[in-house]
C-alpha positions in Angstrom: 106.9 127.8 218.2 107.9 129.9 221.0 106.9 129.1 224.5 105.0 131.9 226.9 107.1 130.5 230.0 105.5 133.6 232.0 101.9 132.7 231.2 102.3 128.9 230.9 100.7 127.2 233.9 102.1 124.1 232.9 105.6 125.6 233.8 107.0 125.8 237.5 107.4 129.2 238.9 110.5 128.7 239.9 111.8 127.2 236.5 110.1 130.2 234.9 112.2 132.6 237.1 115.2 130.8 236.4 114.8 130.9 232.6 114.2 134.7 232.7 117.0 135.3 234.6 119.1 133.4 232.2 118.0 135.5 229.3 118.3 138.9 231.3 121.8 137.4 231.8 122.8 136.1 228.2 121.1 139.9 226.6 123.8 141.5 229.4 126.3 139.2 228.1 125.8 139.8 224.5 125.7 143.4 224.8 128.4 143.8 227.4 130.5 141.9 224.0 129.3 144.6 221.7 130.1 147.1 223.1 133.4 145.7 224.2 134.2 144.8 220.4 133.0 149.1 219.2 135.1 150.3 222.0 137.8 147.7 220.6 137.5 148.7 217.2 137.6 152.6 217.9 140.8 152.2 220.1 142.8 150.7 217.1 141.9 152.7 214.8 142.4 155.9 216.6 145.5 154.8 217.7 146.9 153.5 214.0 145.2 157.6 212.9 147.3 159.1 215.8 150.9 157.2 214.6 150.4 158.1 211.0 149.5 161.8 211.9 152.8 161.5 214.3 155.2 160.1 211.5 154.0 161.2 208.4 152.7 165.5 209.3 155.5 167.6 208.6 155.3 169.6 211.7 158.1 172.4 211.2 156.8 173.6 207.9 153.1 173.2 209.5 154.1 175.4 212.2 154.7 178.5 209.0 151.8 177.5 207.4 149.6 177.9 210.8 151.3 181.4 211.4 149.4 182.5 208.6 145.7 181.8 209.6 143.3 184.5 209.3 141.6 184.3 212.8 138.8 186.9 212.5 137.9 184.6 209.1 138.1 181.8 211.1 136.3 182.7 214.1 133.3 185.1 212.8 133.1 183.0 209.2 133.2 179.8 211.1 131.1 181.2 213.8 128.1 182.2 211.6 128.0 179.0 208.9 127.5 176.8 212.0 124.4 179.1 213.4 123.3 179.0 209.5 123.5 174.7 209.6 121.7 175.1 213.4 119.0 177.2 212.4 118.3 174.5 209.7 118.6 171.7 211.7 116.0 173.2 214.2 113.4 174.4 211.4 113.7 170.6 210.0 112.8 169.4 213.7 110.0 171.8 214.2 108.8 170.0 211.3 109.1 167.5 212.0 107.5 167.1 215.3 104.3 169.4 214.6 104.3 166.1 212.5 103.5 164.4 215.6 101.2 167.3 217.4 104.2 168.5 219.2 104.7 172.2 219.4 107.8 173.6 221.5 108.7 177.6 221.1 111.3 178.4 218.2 113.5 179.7 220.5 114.1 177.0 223.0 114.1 174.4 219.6 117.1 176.0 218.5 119.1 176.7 221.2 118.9 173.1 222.7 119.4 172.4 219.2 122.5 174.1 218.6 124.3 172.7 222.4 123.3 169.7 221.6 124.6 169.5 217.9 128.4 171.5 219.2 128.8 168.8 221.9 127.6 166.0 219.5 131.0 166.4 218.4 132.7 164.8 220.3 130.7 161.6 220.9 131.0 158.5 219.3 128.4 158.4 216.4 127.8 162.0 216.6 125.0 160.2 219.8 125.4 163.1 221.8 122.5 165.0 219.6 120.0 163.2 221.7 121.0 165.6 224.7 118.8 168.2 222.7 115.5 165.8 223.3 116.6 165.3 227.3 116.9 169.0 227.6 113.6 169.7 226.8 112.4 166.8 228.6 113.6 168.0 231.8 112.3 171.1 231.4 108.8 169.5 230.3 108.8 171.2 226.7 108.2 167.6 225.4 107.8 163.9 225.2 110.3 161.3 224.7 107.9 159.0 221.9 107.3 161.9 220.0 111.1 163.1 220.6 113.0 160.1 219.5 110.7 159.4 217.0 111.4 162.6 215.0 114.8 162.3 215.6 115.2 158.7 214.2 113.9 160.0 210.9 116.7 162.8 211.2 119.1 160.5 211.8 117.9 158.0 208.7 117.4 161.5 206.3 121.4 162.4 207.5 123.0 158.9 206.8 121.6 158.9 203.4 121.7 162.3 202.6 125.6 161.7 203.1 125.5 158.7 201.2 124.6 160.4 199.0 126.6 163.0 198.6 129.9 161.2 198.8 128.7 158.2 195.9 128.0 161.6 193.8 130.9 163.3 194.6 132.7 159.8 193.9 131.7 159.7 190.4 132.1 163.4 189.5 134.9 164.8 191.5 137.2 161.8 193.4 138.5 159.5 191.6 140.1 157.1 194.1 138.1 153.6 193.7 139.6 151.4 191.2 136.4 151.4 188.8 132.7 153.6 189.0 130.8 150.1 188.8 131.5 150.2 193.1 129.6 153.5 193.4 127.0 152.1 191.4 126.8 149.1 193.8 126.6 151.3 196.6 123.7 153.6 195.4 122.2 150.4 194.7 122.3 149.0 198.3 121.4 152.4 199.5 118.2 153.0 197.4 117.3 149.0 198.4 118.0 150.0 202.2 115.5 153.0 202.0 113.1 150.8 200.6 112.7 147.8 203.1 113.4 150.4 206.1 109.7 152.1 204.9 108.6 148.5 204.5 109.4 147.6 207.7 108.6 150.5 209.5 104.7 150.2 207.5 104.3 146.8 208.6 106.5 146.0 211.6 104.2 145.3 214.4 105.5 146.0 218.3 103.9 146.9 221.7 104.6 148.9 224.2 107.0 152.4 223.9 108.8 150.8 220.5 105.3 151.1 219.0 104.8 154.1 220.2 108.0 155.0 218.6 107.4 153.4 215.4 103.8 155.2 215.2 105.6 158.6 215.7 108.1 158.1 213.0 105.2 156.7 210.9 103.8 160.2 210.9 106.7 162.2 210.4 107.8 160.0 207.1 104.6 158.9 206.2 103.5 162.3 204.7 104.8 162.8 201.0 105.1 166.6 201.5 106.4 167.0 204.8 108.8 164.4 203.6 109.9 166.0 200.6 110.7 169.4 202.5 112.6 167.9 204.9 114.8 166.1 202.8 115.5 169.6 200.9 116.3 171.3 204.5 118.3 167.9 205.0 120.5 168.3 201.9 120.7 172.4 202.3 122.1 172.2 206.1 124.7 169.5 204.7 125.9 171.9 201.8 125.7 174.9 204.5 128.4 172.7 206.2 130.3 172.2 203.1 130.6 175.8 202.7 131.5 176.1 206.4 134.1 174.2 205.9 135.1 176.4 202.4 135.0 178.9 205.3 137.6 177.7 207.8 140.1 176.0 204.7 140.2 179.9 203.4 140.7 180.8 206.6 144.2 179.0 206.7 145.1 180.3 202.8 143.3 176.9 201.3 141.0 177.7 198.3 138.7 175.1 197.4 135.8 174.7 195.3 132.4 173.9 196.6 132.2 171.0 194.4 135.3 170.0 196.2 134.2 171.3 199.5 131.7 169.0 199.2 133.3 165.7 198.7 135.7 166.2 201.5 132.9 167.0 203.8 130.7 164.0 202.9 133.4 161.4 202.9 135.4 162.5 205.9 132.1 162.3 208.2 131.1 159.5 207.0 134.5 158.1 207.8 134.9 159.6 211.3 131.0 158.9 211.9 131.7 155.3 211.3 134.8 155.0 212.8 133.2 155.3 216.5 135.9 157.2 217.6 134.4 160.7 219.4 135.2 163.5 217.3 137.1 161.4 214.8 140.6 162.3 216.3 143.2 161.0 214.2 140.9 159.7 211.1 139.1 163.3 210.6 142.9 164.4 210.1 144.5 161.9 208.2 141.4 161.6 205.4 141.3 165.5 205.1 144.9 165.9 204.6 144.8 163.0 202.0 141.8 164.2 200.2 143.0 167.7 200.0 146.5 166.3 198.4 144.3 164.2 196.3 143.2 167.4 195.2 146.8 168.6 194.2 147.4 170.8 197.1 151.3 170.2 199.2 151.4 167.9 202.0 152.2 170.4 204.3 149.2 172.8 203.1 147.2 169.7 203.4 148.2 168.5 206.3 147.5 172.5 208.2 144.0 172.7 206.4 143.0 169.0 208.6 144.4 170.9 211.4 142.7 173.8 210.6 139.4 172.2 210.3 139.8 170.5 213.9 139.8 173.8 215.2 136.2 174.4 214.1 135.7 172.2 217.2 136.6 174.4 219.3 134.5 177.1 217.6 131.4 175.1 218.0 131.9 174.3 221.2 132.5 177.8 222.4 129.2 179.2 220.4 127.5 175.9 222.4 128.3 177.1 225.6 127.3 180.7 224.5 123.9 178.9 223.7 123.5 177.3 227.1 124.3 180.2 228.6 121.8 182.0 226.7 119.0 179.8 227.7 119.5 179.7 231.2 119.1 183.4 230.6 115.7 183.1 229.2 114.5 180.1 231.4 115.3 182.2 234.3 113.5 185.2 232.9 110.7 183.3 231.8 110.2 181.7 235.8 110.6 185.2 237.0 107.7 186.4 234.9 105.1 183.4 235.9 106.4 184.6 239.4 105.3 187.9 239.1 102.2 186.5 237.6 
């Protein structure tokens, strides 16, 4: 049985103060170690990533190979897939939060949308997506309960969508694990996971903002329709970035199949997502040019098409900025016209 020690009148003030202050000190403890153990953990293996991309690329015959890039492919090709994967994204978060009675313009959706989602790229987790819910919260286009809530469920619908994805593409197109019965496993777990996470979320019970929380992500997945679109606008963006990155491997002379394309998509992200390192420096690069020479391509080819696809970074983070830029823009022209009014 736990004890109220803030409520009990049979405990002394000052012994109640105390015991608070020692669990406000062992939580700070315990998360100071977590975090201390992720940033550990992202440190090695970004620095065993960059000494294997160090020893092993062939960088003199990768220099020929880069030489031949087709920039305007790269560049407007690129450039337009990722708008194509942002306009999804923000019509699955309109959705989503007129789910929860929220209504924000289209315009101001997307563009938030797309900075946040081109700097998300370089944060550990892919966490930096949240700055698209603390843009329009500063600008007091929404709430925060609402906000996270809908973007929870976003987060839940991507993880498994590239799940997913890479068990499928597993069984069909890579054949790397030593026997299918694994993927099996894995689909297993995953369709068990989905399972008790709507149990819990139906009859967890908490107070305060989590509950507010947990009531707005109630309504955006507790509706069988509004669920089933979204997780078709969930699994279209993710094959929109497949043939992105189809896109940017052409771009470098690198022909690949979408089947393919897709495979090489799912499991690197899920492999730089869970990695912690931002961006995936070093593992994005050393899975793609594995899985690409998997695929019976030359190291060197291989090795030009991971470099290739770190470029669409930059891409993205250009055509972010360009977004930003762009809103200010309208934000500005939108205070001059209350102004006037």
């Amino acid at each position: 049985m736990m004890i109220d020690y803030e409520h009990d009148p049979k405990v002394p003030i000052g012994r109640c103060d105390a015991i608070l202050s020692r669990n406000v000190a062992t939580d700070k403890r315990t998360r100071s170690r977590h975090r201390a153990f992720a940033l550990g953990f992202s440190v090695i293996v970004c620095a065993a990533s960059v000494w294997y991309i160090w020893h092993t690329f062939q960088w003199r015959d990768l220099g020929q190979v880069l030489r031949g890039v087709n920039l305007i492919c790269l560049i407007a090709g690129g450039g337009l897939s990722f708008v194509a994967y942002w306009m999804l994204r923000t019509l699955r978060w309109y959705i989503l939060l007129r789910r929860t009675g929220t209504n924000v313009p289209l315009l101001d959706l997307y563009i938030c949308t797309a900075v946040s989602l081109s700097f998300a790229l370089f944060t550990p987790l892919q966490s930096g997506e949240m700055l698209k819910v603390e843009l329009l919260k500063k600008y007091g286009l929404i709430q925060r309960s609402p906000a996270y809530g809908s973007f929870l469920v976003e987060r839940a619908l991507d993880l498994v969508t590239l799940l997913t994805m890479a068990c499928v593409s597993l069984l069909t197109t890579i054949n790397i694990l030593p026997s299918r019965t694994y993927v099996y496993y894995i689909l297993g777990c995953l369709v068990s996971a989905c399972a008790v996470g709507m149990f819990v979320l139906k009859k967890l019970e908490l107070n305060g903002w989590p509950r507010q929380l947990r009531e707005h992500m109630r309504l955006c997945a507790g509706d069988l329709p509004t669920l089933v679109l979204v997780i078709a606008i969930t699994c279209i963006s993710w094959a929109s970035v497949a043939f992105s990155w189809q896109v940017f491997l052409y771009s470098g002379g690198i022909h690949l199949g979408f089947a393919k394309a897709v495979a090489l998509m799912s499991t690197v992200a899920l492999i730089s997502i869970l990695s912690l390192i931002p961006g995936g420096i070093g593992v994005s690069e050393a899975g793609t040019s594995q899985l690409l020479m998997h695929f019976g391509f030359g190291v060197a080819t291989a090795q030009a098409g991971s470099l290739v696809l770190r470029s669409s970074s930059v891409v993205a983070i250009a055509l972010g900025v360009s977004h930003l830029w762009l809103w200010k823009l309208v934000r500005n022209s939108r205070n001059r016209q209350l102004g006037v009014a």
